[in-house]
C-alpha positions in Angstrom: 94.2 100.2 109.5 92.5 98.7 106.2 93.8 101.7 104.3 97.0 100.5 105.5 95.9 96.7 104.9 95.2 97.9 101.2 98.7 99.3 100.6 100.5 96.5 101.8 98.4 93.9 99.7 99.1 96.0 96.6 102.4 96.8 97.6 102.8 92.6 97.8 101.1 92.2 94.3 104.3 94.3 92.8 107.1 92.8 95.0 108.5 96.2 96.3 111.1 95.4 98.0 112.0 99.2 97.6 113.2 100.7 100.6 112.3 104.3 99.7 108.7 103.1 99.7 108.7 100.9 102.7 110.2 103.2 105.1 107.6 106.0 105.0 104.8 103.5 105.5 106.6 101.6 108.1 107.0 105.4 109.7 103.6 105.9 109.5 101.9 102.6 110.9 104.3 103.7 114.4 101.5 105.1 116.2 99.1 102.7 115.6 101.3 99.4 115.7 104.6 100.8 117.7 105.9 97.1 118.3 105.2 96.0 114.9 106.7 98.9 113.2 109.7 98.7 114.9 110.4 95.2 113.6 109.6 96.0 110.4 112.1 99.3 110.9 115.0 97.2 111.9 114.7 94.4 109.8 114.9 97.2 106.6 118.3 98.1 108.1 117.7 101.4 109.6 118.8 102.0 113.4 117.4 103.4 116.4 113.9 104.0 116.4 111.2 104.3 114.4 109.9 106.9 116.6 112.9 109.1 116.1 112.6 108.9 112.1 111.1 112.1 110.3 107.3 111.8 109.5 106.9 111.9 105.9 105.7 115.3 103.9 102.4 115.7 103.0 102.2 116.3 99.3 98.1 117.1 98.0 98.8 116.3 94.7 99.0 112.3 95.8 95.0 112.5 96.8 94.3 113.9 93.2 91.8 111.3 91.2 92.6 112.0 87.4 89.0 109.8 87.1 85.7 110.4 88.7 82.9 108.2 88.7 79.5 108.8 88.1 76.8 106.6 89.9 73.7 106.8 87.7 70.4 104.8 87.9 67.7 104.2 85.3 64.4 102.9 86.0 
């Protein structure tokens, strides 16, 4: 859920308003906010159910960091 919280406050920070982006995330909060989700499914303009949509594909190369970081301590 704060993984989710994180999105959506960056998501706010940009003003998406892109439907493309909202509906997968809106698919994947379902099963742990069904009732919320499906709000948030009707009022982008889909019908039915959220529960009916297709989860979205897993693609790896999304969790690839192109930086790493280092901690180092000197005494």
């Amino acid at each position: 859920v704060a993984a989710f919280m994180v999105c959506v406050n960056e998501l706010s920070d940009l003003h998406t308003h892109n439907k493309a982006i909202l509906e997968p995330l809106v698919v994947l909060l379902a099963p742990y906010a069904p009732h919320v989700a499906e709000e948030l499914w009707h009022v982008l303009g889909n019908e039915g159910s959220v529960v009916n949509a297709p989860f979205p594909a897993w693609n790896a190369s999304y969790l690839t960091e192109s930086v790493k970081e280092y901690p180092v301590s000197i005494n």
